[in-house]
C-alpha positions as CSV (number, residue, x, y, z in Angstrom):
1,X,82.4,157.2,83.2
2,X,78.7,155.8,83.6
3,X,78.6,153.0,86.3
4,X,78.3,149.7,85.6
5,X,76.3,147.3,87.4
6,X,78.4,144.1,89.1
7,X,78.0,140.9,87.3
8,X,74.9,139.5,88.2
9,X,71.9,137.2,85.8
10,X,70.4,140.5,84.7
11,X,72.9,143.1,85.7
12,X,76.0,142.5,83.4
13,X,75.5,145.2,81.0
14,X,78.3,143.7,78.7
15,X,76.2,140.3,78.5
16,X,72.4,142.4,78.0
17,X,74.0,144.4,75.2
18,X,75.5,141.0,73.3
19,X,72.9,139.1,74.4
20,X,70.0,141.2,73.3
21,X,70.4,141.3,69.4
22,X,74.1,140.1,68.5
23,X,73.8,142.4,65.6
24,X,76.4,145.5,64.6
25,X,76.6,148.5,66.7
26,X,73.7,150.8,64.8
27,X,74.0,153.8,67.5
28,X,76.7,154.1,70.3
29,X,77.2,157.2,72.8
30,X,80.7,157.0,74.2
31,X,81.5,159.6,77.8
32,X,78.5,162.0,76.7
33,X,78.2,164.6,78.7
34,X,75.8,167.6,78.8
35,X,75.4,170.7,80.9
36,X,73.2,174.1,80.6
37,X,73.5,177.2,82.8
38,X,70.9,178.5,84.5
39,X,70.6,181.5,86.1
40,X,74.1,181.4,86.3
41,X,74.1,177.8,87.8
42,X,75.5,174.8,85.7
43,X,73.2,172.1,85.5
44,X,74.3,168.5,84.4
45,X,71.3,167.0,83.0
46,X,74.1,163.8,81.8
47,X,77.4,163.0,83.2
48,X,79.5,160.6,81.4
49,X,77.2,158.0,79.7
50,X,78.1,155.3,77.5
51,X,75.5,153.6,75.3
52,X,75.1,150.9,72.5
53,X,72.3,150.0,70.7
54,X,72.7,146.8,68.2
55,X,70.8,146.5,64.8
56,X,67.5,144.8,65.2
57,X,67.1,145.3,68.7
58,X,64.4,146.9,71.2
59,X,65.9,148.9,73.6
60,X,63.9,151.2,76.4
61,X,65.9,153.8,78.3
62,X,64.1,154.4,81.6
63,X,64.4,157.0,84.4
64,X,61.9,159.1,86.2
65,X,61.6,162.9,85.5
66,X,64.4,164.8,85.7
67,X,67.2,161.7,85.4
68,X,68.7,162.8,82.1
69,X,66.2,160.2,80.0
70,X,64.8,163.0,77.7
71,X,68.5,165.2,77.5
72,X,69.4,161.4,76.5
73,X,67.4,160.9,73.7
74,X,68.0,164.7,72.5
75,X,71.3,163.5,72.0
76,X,71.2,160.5,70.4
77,X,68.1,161.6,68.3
78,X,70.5,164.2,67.0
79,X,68.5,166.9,68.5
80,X,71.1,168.6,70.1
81,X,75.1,168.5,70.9
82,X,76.7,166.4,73.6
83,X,79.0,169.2,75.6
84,X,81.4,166.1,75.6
85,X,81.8,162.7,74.2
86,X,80.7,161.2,70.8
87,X,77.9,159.7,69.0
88,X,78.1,157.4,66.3
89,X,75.0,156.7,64.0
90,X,76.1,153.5,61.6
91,X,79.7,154.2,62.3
92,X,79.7,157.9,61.6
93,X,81.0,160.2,64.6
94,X,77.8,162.9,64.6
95,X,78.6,164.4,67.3
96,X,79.6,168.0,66.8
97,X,77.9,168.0,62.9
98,X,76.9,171.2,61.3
99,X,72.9,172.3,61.4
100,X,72.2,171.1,58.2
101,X,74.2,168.1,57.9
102,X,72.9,166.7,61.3
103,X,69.3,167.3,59.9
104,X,70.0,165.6,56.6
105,X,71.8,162.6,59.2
106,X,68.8,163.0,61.1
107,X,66.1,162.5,58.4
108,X,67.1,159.7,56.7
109,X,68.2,157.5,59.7
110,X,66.5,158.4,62.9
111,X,62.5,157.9,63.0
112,X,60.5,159.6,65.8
113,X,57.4,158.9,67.1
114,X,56.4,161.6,70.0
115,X,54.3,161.3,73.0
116,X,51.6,164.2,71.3
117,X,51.8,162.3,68.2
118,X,52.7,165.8,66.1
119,X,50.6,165.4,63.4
120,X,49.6,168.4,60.9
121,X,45.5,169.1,62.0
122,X,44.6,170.0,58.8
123,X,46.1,167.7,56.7
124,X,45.7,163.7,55.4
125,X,46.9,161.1,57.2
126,X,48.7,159.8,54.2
127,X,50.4,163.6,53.5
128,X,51.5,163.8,57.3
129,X,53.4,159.9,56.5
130,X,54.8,161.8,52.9
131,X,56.3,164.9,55.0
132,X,59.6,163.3,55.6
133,X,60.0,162.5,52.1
134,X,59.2,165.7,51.0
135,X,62.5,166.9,53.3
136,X,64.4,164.2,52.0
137,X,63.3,165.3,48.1
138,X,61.3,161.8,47.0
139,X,59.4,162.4,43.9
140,X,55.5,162.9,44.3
141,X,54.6,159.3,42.9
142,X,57.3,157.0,45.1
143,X,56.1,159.5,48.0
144,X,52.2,158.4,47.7
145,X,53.7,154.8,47.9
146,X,55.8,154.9,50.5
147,X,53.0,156.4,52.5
148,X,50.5,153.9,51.4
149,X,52.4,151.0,52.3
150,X,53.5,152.3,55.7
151,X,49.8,153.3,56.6
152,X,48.9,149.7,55.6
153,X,51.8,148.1,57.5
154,X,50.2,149.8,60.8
155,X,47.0,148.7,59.8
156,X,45.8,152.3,58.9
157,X,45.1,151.2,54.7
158,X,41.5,152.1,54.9
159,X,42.1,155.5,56.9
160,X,44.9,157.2,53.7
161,X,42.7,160.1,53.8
162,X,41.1,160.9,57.0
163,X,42.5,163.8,59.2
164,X,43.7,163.7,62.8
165,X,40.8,164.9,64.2
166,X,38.3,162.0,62.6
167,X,41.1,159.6,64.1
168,X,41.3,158.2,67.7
169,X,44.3,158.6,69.7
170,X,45.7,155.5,69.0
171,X,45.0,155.8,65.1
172,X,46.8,159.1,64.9
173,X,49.9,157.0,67.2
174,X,49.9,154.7,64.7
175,X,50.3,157.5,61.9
176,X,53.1,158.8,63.4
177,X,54.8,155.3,63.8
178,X,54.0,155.2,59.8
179,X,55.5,158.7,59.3
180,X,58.5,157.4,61.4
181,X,59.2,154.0,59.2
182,X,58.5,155.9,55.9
183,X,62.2,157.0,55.2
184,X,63.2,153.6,56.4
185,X,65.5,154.5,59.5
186,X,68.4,153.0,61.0
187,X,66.3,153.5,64.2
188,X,62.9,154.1,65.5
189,X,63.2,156.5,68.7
190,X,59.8,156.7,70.7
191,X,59.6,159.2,73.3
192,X,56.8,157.9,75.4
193,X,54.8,156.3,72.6
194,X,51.7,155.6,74.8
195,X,51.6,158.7,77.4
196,X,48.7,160.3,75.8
197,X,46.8,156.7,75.4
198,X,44.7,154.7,77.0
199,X,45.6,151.1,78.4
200,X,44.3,149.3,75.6
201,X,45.4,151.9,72.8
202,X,49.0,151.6,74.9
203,X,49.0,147.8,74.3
204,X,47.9,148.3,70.5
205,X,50.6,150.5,69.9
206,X,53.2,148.8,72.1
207,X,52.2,145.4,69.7
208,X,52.9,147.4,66.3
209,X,56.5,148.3,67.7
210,X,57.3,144.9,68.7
211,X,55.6,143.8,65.5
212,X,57.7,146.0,63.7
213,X,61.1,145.2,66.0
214,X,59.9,141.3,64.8
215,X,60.8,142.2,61.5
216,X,64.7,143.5,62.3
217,X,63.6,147.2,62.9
218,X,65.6,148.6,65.6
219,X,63.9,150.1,68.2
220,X,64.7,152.7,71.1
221,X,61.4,153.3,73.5
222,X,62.1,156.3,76.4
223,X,59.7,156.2,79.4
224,X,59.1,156.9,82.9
225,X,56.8,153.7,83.2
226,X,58.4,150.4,84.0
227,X,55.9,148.5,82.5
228,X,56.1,149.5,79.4
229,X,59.5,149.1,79.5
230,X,59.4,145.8,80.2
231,X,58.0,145.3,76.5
232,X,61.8,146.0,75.6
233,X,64.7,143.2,75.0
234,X,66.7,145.4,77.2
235,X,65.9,148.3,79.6
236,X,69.1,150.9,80.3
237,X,67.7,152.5,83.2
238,X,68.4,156.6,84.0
239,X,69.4,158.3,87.4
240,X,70.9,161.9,88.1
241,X,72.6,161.9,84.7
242,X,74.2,158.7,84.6
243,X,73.6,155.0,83.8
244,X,72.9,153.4,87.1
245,X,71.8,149.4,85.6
246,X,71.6,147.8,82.4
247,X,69.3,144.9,82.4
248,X,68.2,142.0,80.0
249,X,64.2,141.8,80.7
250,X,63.8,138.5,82.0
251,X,60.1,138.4,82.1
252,X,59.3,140.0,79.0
253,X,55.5,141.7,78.0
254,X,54.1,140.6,74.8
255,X,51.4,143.0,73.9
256,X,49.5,140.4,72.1
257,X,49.2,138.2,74.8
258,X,48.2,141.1,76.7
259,X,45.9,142.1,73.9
260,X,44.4,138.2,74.0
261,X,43.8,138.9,77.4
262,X,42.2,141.4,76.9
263,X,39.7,140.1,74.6
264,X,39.3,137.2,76.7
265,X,38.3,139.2,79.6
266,X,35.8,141.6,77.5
267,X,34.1,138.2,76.0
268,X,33.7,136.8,79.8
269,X,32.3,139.9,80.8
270,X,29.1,139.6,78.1
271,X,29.2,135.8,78.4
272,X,27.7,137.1,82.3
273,X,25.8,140.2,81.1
274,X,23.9,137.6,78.6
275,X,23.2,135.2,81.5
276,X,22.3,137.7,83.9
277,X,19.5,139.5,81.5
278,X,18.2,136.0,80.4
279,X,18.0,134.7,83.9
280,X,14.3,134.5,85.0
281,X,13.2,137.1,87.8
């Protein structure tokens, strides 16, 4: 089994999983395990982990390269198989599903957003949002609607038809958070939403998931960073396989304070450039 932390203000992972939502169980991971061979060597990338993630919560999982984080999120993204245990998306045991049905489980419930955005370069920003639909056989007019209103709901209304390339990096993150709300998921599952960003697209995007958590969407960030972490409710933090702590964030990041800061900052800064250049000489 996964360790536990002891009983401690932010180490009792009982209290930071009732504490951080209340709501029903939405995804839960019971004794998964997982191990490859290599070269004839078994590797085991996750060694008895337990996970639960409550309905309307924002979760990060946490653990530097190589701790099992991104085998993790294979696993309950419904990527791949657990060698052992069970996974339970809205009370259904996924765990050793068939191809097909895991992808229809997978499509209609789970919501990724990806570090490299994964966006179609020669196509809309509104038909890369309509691709899920298409799997999921929407008809072509409640497809363009869908689309439209997720675009708008990331602030991307007046961008419907531009392509990746006449976007900035944190436009085309947004797109993908779009894409990933379109089939109205159990869960959002970002795997390092702000890698490829800079600081202040990070913070933009970091504000449209808690924005978007605000509203009751559940959401599951993985990252190496802690501080981006720390925009979470709760951070389940990853070692050599295993759950080592499970942690309410006491000192919570709000990207819009950040954000304020920001701007606060940036009009100091030409408050002094304007003094400077009309100081006499």
């Amino acid at each position: 089994m996964a360790h536990e932390p002891d009983a401690s203000p932010t180490g009792d992972a009982e209290s930071a999983r009732d504490a951080a939502s209340g709501g029903d169980i939405v995804l839960e991971a019971r004794d998964v395990s997982k191990s490859y061979v290599l070269d004839e060597v078994v590797v085991n990338a996750l060694q008895g982990v337990d996970l639960e993630v409550r309905r309307g919560e924002m979760l990060a999982i946490m653990g530097p390269s190589g701790s099992g984080k991104s085998t993790l999120m294979h696993i309950v993204g419904l990527l791949d198989h657990p060698t052992t245990g069970t996974v339970t998306i809205d009370g259904e045991d996924v765990s050793h599903m068939a191809p097909n049905a895991l992808a229809a489980v997978r499509n209609k419930r789970i919501g990724f957003v990806f570090q490299s955005f994964n966006l179609l370069a020669r196509t809309t920003a509104q038909t890369n949002v309509e691709l899920p639909l298409v799997y999921a056989g929407v008809g072509g007019g409640e497809r363009v609607r869908r689309a439209k209103e997720a675009l708008e709901r990331v602030g991307l209304g007046q961008r419907l038809q531009h392509m990746p390339n006449q976007l900035s990096g944190g436009q085309q993150q947004r797109v993908a958070i779009a894409r990933a709300l379109v089939t109205e998921p159990s869960i959002v599952l970002a795997d390092e939403p702000t890698g490829n960003l800079d600081s202040q697209s990070g913070v933009e995007v970091m504000k449209i998931l808690q924005d978007l958590n605000a509203q009751g969407i559940t959401v599951v960030i993985v990252t190496h960073d802690a501080r981006v972490a720390r925009h979470a409710q709760r951070v389940v933090h990853i070692a050599d396989g295993r759950v080592v702590l499970n942690e309410l964030v006491e000192h919570r990041i709000m990207a819009d304070a950040e954000l304020d800061g920001a701007n606060a900052e940036l009009e100091m800064d030409a408050m002094t450039l304007s003094v400077n250049i009309a100081a006499p000489r």
